[in-house]
Backbone bond lengths (Angstrom), bond angles and torsions (degrees), N, CA, C in turn:
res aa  C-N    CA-C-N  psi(-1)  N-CA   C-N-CA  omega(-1)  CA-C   N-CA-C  phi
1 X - - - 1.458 - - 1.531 109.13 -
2 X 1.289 128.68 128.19 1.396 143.81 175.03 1.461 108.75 -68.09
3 X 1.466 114.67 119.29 1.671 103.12 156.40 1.126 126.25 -79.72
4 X 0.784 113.80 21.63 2.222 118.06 -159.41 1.379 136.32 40.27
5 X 1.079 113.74 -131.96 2.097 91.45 -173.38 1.581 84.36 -96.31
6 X 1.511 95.81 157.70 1.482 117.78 166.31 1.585 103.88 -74.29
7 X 1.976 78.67 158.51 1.680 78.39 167.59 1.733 120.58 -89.20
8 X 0.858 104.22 15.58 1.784 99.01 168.64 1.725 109.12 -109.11
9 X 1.236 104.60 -5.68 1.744 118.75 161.24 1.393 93.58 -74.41
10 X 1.098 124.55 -90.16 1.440 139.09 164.01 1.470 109.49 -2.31
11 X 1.227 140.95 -75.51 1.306 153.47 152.81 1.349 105.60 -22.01
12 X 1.088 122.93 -78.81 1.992 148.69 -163.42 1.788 77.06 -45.58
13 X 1.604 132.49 -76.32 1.377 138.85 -167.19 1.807 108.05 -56.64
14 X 1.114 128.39 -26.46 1.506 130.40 169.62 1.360 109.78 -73.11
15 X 1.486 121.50 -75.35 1.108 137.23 175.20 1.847 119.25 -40.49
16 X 1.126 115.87 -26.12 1.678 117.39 171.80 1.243 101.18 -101.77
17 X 1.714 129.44 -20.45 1.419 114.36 -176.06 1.784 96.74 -76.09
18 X 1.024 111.67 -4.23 1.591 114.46 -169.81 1.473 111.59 -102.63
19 X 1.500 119.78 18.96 1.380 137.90 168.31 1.190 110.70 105.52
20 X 1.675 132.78 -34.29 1.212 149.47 -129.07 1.725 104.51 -86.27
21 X 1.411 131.58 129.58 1.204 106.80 167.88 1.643 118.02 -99.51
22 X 1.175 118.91 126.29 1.655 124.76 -155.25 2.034 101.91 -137.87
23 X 1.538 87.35 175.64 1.259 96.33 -137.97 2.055 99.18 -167.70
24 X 1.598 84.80 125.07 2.164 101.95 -173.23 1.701 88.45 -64.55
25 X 1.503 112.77 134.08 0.987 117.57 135.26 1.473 136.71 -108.80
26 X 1.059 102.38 8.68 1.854 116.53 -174.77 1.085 99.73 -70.38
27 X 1.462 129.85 141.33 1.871 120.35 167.81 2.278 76.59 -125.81
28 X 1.216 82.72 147.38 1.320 116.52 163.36 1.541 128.52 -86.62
29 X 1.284 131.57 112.30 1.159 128.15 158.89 1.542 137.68 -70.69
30 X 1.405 109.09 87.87 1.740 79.27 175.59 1.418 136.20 -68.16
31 X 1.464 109.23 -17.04 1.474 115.39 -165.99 1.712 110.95 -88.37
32 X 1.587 124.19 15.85 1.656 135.41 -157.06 1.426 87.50 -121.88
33 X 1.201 113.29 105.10 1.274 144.13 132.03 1.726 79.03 99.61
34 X 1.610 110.27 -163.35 0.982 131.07 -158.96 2.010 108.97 -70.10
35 X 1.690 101.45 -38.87 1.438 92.33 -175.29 1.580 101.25 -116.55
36 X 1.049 120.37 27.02 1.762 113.79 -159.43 1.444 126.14 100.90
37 X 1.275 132.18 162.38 1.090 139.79 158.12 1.807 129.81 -145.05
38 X 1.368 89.95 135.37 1.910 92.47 -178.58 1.328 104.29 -92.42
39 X 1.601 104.95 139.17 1.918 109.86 -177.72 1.464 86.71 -120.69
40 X 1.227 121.34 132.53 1.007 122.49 164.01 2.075 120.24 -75.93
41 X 0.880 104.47 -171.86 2.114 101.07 170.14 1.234 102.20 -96.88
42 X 1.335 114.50 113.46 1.805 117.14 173.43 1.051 103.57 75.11
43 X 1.763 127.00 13.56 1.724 103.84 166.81 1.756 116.78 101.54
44 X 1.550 90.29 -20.52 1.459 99.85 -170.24 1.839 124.55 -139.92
45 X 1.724 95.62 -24.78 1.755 88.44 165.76 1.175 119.66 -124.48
46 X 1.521 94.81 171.70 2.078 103.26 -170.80 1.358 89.90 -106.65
47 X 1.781 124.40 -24.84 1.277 99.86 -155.15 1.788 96.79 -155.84
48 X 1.545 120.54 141.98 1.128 119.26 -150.62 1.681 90.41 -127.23
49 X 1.699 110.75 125.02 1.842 97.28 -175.98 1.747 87.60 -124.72
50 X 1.506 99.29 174.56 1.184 111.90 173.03 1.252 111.75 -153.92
51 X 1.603 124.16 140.93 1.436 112.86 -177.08 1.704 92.45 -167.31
52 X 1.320 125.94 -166.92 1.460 127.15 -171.00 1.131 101.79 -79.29
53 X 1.407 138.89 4.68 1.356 104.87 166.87 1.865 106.25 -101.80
54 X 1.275 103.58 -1.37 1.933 108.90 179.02 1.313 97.07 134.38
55 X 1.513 101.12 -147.42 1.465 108.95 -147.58 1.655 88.27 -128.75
56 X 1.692 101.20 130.78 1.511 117.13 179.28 1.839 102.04 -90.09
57 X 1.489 114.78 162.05 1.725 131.17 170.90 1.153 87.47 -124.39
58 X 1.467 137.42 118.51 1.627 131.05 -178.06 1.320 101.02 -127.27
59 X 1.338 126.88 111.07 1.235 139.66 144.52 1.809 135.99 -67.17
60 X 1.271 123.64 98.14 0.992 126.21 -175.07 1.432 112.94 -125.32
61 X 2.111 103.71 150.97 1.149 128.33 -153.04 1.427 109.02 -152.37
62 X 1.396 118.18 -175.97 1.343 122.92 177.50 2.078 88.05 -113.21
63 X 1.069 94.67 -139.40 1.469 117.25 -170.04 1.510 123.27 -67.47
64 X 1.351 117.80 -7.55 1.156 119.96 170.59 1.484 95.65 -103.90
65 X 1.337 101.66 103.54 1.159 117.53 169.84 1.609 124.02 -92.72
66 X 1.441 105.09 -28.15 1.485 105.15 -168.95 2.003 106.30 -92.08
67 X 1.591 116.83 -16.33 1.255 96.48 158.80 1.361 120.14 -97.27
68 X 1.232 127.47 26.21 1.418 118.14 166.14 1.765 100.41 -99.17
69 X 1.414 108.13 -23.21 1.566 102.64 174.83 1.549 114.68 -74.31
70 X 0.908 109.89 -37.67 2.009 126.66 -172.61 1.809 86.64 -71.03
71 X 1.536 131.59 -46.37 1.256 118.93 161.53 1.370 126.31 -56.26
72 X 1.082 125.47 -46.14 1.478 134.41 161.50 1.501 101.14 -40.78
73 X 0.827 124.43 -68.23 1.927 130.63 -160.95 1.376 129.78 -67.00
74 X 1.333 86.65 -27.82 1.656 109.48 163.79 1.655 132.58 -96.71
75 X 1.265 88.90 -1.59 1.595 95.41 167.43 1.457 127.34 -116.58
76 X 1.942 105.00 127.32 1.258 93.04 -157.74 1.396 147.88 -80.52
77 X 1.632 89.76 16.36 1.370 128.63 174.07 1.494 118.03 -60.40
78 X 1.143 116.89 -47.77 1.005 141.27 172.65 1.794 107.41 -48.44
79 X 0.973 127.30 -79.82 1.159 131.92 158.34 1.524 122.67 -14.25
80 X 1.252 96.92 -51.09 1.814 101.98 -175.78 1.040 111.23 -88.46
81 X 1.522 120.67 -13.14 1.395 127.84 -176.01 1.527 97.29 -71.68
82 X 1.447 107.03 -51.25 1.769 97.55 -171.21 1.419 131.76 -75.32
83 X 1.895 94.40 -24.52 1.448 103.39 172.27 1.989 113.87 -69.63
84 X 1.227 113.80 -12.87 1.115 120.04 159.44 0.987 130.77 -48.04
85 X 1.366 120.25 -61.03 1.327 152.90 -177.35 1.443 146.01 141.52
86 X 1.635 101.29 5.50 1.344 130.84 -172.16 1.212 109.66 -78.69
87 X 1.371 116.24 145.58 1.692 102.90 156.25 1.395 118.79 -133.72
88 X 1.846 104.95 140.45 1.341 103.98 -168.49 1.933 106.44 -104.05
89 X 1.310 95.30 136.95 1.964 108.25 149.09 1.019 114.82 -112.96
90 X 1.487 93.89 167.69 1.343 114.68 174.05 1.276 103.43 -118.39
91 X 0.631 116.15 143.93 2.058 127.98 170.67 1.743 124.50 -144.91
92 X 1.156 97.74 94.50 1.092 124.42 153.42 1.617 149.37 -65.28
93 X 1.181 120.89 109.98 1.870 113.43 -166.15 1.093 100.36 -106.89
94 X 1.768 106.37 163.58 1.414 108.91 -179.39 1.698 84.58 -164.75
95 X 1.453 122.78 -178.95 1.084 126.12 173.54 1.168 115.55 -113.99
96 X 1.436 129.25 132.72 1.158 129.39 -174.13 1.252 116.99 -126.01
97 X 1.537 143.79 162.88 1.239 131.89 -168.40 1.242 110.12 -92.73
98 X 1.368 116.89 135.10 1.854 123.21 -163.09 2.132 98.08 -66.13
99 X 1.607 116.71 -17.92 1.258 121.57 174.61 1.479 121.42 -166.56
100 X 1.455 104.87 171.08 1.860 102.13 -155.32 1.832 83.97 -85.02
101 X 1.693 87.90 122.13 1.411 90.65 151.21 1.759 89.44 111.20
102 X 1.294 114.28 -27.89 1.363 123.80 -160.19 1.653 103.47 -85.41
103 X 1.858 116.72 151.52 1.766 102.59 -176.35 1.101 95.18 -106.89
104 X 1.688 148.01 29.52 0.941 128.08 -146.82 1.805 86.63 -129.45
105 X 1.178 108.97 133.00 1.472 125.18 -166.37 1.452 123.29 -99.91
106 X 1.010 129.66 145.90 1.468 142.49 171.42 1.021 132.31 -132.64
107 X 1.520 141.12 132.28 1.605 154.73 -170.96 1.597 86.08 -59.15
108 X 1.589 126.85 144.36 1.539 117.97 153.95 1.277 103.12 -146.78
109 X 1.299 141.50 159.83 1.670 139.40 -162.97 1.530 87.72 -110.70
110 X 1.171 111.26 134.67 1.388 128.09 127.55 1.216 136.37 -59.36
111 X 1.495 139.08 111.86 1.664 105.18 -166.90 1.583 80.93 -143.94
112 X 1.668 100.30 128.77 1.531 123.07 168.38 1.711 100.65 -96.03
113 X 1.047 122.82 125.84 1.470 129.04 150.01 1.399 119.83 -92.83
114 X 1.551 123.97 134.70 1.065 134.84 -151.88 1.627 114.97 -121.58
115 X 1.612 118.60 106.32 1.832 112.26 174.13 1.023 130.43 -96.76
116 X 1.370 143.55 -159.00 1.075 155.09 166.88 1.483 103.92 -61.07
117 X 1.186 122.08 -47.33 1.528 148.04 163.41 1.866 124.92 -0.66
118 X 2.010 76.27 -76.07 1.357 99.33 159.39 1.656 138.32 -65.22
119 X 1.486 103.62 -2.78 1.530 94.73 179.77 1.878 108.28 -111.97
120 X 1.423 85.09 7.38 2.094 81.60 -170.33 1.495 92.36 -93.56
């Protein structure tokens, strides 16, 4: 049985349709723990873009949106990343109905942008 595209596939196809040229940083472990393990870069991204406005930290997910943010917030990477000059999202998908009343479904991003703001 197929799961279909990931959501950091998913992401990678939003994020370049949006001008940006980007790029997986997640490496995969197979040999960590019993079934594998994903490390993200610094703890916190899958995916690294760049375009004229600078350089994105992109975190992407399905529907649990609020512990990939509480991960975001708590890491102190995160912080230095922006005081750097980086800026991180989060983007999150879920399916939503293309109309009220309608069963017919659609991929849509969630996207949290993240400041200095959020860590004081």
């Amino acid at each position: 049985m197929s799961k279909g595209i990931s959501n950091t596939s998913r992401t990678l196809e939003y994020i370049r349709s949006q001008g940006w040229e980007a790029g997986k940083v997640e490496q995969f472990n197979p040999y960590a723990g019993e079934f594998g393990k994903r490390k993200d870069l610094f703890g916190i991204f899958d995916i690294i873009a760049m375009g004229e406005d600078g350089i994105i930290g992109i975190q992407s997910c399905g529907q649990n949106f609020a512990e990939h943010d509480r991960t975001i917030l708590n890491n102190p990477n995160s912080l230095t990343w922006i005081e750097k000059g980086g800026t991180i999202l989060l983007i999150g998908w879920r399916k939503i109905k293309l109309r009220r009343g309608s069963k017919a479904l659609r991929w849509a991003p969630r996207i949290k942008s993240y400041s200095v703001k959020d860590f004081k």
